[in-house]
PLY file of the C-alpha trace (Angstrom):
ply
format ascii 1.0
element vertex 399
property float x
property float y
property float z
element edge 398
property int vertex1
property int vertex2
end_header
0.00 0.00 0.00
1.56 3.31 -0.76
2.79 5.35 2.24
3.05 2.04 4.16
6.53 0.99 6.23
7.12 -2.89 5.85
9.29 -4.53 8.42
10.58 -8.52 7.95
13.14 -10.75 9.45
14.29 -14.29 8.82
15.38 -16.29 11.48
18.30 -19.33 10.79
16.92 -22.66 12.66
18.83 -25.39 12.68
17.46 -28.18 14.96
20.72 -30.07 15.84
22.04 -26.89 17.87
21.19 -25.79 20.96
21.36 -22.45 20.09
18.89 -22.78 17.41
16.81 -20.57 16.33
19.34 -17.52 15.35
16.99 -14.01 15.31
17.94 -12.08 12.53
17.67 -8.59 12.12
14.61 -6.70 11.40
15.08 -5.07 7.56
12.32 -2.26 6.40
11.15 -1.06 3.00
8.95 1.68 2.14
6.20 2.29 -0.60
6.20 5.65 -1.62
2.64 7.61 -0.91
0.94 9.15 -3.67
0.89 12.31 -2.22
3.98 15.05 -1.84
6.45 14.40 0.69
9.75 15.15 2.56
8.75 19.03 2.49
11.60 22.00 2.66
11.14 23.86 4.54
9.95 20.81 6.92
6.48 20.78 8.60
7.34 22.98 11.48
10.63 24.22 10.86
11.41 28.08 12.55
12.94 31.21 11.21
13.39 30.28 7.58
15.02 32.34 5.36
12.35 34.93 3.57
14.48 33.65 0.21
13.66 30.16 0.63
12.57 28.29 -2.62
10.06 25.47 -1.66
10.81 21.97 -2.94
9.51 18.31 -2.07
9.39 14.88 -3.40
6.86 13.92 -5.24
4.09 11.43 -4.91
4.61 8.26 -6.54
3.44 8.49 -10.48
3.07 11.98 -10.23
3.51 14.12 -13.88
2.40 17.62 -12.47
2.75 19.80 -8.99
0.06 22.50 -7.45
1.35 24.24 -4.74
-0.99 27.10 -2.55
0.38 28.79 -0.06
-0.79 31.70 2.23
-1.13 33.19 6.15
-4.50 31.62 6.65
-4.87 27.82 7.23
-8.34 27.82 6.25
-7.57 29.12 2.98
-4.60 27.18 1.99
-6.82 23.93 3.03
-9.71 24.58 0.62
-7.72 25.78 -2.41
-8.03 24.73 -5.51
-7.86 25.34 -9.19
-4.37 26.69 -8.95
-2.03 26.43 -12.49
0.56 22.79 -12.26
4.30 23.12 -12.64
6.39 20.76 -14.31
8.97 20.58 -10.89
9.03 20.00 -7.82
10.26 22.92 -6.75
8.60 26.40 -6.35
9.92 29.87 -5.74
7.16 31.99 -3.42
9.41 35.25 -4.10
10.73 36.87 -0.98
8.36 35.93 2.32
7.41 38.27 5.05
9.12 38.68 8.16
7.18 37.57 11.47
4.78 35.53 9.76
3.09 31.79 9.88
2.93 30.55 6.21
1.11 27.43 5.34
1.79 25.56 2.03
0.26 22.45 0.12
1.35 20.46 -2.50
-1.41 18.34 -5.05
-0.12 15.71 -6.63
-1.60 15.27 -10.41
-1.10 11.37 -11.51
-3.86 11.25 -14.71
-6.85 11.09 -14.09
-6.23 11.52 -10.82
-5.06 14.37 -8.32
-3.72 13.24 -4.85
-4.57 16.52 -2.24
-1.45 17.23 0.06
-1.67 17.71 3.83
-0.82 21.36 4.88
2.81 22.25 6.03
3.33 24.98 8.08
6.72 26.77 9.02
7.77 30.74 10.49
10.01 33.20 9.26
12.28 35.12 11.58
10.53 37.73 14.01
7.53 35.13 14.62
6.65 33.39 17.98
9.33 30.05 18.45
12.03 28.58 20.46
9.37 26.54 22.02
10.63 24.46 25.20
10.56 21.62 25.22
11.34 21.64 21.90
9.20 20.61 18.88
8.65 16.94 18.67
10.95 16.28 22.06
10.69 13.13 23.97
11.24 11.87 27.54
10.60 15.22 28.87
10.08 14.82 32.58
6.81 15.51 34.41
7.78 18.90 36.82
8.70 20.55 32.98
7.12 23.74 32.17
6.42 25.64 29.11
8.23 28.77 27.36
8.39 30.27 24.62
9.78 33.59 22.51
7.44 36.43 21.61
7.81 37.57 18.22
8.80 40.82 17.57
6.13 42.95 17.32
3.14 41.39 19.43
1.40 42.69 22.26
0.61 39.51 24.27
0.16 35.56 24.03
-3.19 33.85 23.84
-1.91 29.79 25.09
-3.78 26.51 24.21
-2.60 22.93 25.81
-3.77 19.55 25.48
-3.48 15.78 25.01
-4.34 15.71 21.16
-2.96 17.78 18.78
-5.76 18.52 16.27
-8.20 19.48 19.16
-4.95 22.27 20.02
-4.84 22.93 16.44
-8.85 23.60 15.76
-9.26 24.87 19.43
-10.46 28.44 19.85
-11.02 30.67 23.50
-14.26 28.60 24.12
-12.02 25.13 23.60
-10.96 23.21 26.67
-7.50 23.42 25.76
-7.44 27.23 25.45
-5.43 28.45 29.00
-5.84 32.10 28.38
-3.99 35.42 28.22
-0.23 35.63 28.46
1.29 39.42 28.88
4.30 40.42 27.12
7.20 39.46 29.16
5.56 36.39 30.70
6.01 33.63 27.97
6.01 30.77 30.27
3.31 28.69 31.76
3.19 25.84 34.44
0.67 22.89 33.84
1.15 21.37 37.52
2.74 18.20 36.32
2.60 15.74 33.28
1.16 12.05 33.06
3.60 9.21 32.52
4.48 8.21 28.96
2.04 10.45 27.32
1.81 12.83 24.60
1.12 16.85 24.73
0.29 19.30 22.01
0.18 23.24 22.28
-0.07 26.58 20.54
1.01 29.86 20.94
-0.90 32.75 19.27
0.34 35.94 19.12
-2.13 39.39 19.58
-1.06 42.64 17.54
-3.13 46.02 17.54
-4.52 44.84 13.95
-5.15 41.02 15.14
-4.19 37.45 15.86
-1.96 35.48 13.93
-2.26 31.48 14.77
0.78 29.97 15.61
2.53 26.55 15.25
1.15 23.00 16.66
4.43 22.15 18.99
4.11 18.74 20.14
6.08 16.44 22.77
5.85 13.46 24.38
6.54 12.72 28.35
8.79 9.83 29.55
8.64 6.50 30.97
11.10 7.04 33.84
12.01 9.63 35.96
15.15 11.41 35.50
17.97 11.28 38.18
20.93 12.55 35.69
21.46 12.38 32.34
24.27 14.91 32.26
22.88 17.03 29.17
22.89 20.21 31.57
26.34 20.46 32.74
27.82 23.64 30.61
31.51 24.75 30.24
30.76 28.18 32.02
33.13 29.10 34.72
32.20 30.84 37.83
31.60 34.05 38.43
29.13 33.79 35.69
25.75 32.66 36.57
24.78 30.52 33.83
27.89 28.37 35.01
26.73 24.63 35.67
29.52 22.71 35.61
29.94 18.84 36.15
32.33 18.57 38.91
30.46 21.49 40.61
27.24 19.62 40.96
29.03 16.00 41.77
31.23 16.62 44.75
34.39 14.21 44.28
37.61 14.29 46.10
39.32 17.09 44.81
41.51 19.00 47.37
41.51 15.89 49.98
43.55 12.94 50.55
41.28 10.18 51.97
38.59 10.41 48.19
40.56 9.45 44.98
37.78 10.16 42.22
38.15 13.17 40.23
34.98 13.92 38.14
35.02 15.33 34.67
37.92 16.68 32.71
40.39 19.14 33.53
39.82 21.53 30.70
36.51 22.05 28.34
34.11 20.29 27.48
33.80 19.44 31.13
32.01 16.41 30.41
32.67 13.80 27.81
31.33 14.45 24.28
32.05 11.35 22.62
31.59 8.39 24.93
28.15 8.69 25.28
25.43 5.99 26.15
22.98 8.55 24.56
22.12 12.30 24.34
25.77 14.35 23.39
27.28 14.22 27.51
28.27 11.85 29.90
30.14 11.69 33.38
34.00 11.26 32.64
35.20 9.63 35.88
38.48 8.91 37.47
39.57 6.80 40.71
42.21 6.18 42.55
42.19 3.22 45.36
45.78 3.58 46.66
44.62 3.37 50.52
41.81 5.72 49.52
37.87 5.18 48.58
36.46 7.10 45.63
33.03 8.52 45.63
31.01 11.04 43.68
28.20 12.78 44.99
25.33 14.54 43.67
22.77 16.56 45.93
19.42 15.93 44.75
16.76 18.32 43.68
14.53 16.51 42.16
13.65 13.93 42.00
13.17 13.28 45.84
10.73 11.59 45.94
12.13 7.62 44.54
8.37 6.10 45.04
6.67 8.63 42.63
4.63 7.38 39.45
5.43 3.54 40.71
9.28 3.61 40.34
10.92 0.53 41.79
14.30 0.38 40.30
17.27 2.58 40.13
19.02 1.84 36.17
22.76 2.69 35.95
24.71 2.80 32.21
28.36 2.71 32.87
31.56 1.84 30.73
34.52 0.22 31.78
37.89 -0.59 30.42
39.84 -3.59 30.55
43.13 -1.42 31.35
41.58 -0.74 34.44
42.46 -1.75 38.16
40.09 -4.09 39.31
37.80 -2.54 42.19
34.13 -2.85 43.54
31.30 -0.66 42.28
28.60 0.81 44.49
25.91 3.14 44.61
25.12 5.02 47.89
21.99 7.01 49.34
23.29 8.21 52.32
24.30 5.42 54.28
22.70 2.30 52.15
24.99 0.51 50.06
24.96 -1.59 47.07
27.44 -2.83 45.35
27.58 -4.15 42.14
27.12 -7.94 41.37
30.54 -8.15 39.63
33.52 -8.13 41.58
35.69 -6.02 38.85
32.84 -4.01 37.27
35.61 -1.44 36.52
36.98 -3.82 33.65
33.40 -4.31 31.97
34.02 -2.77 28.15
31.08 -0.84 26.36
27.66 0.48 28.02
26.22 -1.88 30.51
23.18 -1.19 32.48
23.34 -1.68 36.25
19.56 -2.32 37.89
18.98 -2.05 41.39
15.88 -2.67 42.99
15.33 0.10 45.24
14.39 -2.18 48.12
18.05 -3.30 48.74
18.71 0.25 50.20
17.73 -0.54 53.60
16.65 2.24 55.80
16.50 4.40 53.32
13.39 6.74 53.26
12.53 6.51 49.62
10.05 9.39 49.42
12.82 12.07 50.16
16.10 11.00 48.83
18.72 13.50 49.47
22.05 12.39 47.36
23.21 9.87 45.18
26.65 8.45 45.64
28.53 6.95 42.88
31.74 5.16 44.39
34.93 2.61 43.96
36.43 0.19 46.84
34.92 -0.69 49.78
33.11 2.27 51.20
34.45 3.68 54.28
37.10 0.94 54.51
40.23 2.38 52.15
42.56 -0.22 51.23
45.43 -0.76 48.81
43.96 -0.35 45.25
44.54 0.97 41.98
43.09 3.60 39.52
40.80 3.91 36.08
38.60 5.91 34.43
35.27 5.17 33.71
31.83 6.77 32.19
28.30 7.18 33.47
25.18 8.44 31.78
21.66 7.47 31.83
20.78 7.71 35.54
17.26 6.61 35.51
14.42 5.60 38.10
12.43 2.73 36.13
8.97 1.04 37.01
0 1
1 2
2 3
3 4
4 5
5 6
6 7
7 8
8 9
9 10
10 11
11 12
12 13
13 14
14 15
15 16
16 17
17 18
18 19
19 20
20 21
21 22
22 23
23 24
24 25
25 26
26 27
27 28
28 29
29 30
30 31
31 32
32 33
33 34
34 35
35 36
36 37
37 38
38 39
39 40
40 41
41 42
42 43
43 44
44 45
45 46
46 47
47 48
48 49
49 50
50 51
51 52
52 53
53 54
54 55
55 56
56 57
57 58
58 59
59 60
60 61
61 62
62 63
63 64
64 65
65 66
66 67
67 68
68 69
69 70
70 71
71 72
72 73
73 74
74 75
75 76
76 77
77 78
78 79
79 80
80 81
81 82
82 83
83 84
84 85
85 86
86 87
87 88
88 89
89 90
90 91
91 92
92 93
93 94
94 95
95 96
96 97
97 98
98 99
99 100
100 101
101 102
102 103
103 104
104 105
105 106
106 107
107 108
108 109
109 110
110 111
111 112
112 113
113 114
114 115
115 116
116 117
117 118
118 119
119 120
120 121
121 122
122 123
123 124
124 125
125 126
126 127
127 128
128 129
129 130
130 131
131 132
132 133
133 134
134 135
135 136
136 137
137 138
138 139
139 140
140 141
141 142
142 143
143 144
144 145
145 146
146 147
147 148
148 149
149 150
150 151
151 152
152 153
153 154
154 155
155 156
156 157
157 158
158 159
159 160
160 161
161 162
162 163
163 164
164 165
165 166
166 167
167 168
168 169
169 170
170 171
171 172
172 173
173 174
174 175
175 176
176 177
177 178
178 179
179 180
180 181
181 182
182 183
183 184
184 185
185 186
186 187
187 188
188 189
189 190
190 191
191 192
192 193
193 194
194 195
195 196
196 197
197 198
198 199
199 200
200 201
201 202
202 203
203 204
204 205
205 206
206 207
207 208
208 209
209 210
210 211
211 212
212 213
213 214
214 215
215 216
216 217
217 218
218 219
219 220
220 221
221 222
222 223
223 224
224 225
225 226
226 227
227 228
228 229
229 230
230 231
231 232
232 233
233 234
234 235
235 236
236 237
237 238
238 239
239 240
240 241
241 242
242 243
243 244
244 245
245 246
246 247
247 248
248 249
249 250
250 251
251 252
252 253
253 254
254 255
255 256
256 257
257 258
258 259
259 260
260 261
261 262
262 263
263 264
264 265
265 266
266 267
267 268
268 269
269 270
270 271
271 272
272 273
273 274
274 275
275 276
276 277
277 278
278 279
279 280
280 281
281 282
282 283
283 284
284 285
285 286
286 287
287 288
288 289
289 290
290 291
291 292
292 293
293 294
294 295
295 296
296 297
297 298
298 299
299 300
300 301
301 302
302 303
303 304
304 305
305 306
306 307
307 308
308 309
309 310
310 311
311 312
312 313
313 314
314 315
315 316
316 317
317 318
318 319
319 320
320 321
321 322
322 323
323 324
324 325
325 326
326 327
327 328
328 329
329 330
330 331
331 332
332 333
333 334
334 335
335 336
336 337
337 338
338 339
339 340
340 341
341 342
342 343
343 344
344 345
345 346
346 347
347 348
348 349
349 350
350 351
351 352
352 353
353 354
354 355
355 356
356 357
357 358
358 359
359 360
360 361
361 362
362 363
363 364
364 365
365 366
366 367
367 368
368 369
369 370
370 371
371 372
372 373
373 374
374 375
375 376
376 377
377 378
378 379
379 380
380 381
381 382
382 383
383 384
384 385
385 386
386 387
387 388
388 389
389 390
390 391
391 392
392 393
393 394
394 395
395 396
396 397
397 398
């Protein structure tokens, strides 16, 4: 069927070995859709340039193109009857700053004509920067929204909900219509997000002559709550106070003699770049066991609470090297310990995930969690050891 993703595998069986049957990996084909595809500028896309020339691929069979484009949704929807082009490519002339275009593409493939779904996209000046951003996922569930005001408007009318065509056809009588936002306050709290769920909103922006519709952001909540994922840390020194760097956040055992770990580098990036489990940062961290212990500690803000949305486990990615010294892994919260099943974790190669159910940290009062230790040896009990470097990322609280 056109439009349509297959997916197949084949699996190798061979009924004398054990090991029998072999998975195989999963390939995928596509059919092409009739319709107009792969727009540029994409569905969505922010700030283009007012020179742009539009272009697409084509439907699948089809001989002639009818774009319509305009400022009004409506209008670009019901069009019709406008002259075919030969290409797929189209050249609007220069655009208007601070505006919300909408564009469709018909596909003609005799006798038929395949109607395009509406794109949408903002030239510089007009409302954007939306946070989270466009089409994010695993944003956590204390997030709120913000935005930037385009250039010229007066105030904010906001619209929120689960389902992104009710935000897109909602008006001020909707459900999903908040209200008012003044000038200077483009931000808005919804009091907390539902597990592994999806969210849609729209900013519209008020001038003296009217209201201009904006964008249909989208993004979807997570299935865990976050404990680190190191995406935050920043190579801004102090005095400054956008500085949030890595080491300043997990305390290690710089400037003392009895804590060998050192966390993060010396010089920028701060954090590692390139050995990452996923996202573009993780925790570069060093020990050193000679008659020391090596911990890492972060101070939590949120979240505290390690029984919210019915969390039971605490995941851990980590990467190891087999240069390393060989030492015992643990994770503390205050004064429960658990170390890791594997008495040389520190030589494990690649990204490993460490699970922990949260019940093996006796005594700890799970619903206000003050710090998470990271640590090598035996804590409290320094002995003669040896050093490494390893990585964390990924610090997760999983149902």
């Amino acid at each position: 069927m056109p439009g349509t993703t297959y997916y197949w595998r084949i699996d190798e069986v061979n009924e004398t070995e054990p090991n029998s049957p072999w998975i195989g990996d999963i390939w995928s084909f596509t059919i092409p859709p009739k319709t107009a595809y792969n727009p540029e500028p994409a569905n969505g896309a922010e700030f283009v340039d007012p020179n742009t020339v539009f272009s697409w691929t084509p439907g699948f069979g089809a001989k002639l193109h009818t774009v319509y484009m305009g400022t009004d949704f409506d209008e670009v929807t019901n069009a019709a009857g406008g002259a075919p082009l030969g290409s797929a490519t189209y050249d609007p002339d220069t655009l208007e700053l601070e505006k919300v275009y909408y564009w469709r593409v018909d596909e003609f493939d005799p006798p038929f004509t395949h109607k395009g779904d509406v794109w949408a996209f903002t030239t510089p000046g007009a409302v954007g920067n939306p946070q989270p951003a466009n089409g994010a996922v695993d944003i956590q569930f204390n997030a709120t929204l913000s935005w930037t005001a385009a250039d010229n408007a007066t105030s904010h009318e906001l619209y929120f909900g689960a389902d992104a065509d009710a935000v897109k056809n909602a008006t001020a009588v909707s459900p999903e219509y908040i209200g008012t936002r003044a000038l200077g306050s483009e931000s808005y709290d919804p009091g907390g997000f539902a597990w592994d769920s999806s969210y849609a909103w729209r900013v519209d922006e008020v001038y003296p002559t009217g209201t201009v519709k904006g964008l249909v952001w989208t993004f979807a909540t997570a299935d865990f709550l976050l404990v680190d994922d190191f995406e935050s840390y920043n190579d801004i020194d102090p005095p400054d106070p956008a500085s949030n760097r890595i080491f300043d956040k997990w305390i290690d055992g710089f400037g003392t003699t009895t804590n060998g770990a050192l966390v993060g580098n010396d010089l920028p990036p701060y954090a590692e770049q390139t050995i990452v489990n996923s996202g573009g940062q993780s925790m570069p961290y060093r020990y050193d066991n000679n008659l020391k212990t090596s911990e890492a500690t972060l101070t939590l803000v949120y979240p505290r609470d390690w029984t919210a949305e019915g969390v039971a486990k605490l995941s851990v990615w980590f990467r190891g090297d087999s240069g390393n010294a060989a030492e015992r892994m643990f994770v503390a919260l205050g004064n429960a310990v658990v170390y890791h099943p594997d008495a040389a974790p520190t030589q494990i190669t690649g990204w490993n995930e460490w699970v922990i159910e949260l019940t093996e940290f006796a005594g700890v009062d799970l619903t206000n969690v003050g710090s998470i230790t990271i640590g090598f040896g035996t804590k409290d009990s320094p002995a003669a050891g040896g050093s490494g470097t390893m990585y964390f990322d990924d610090i997760r609280l999983i149902r």
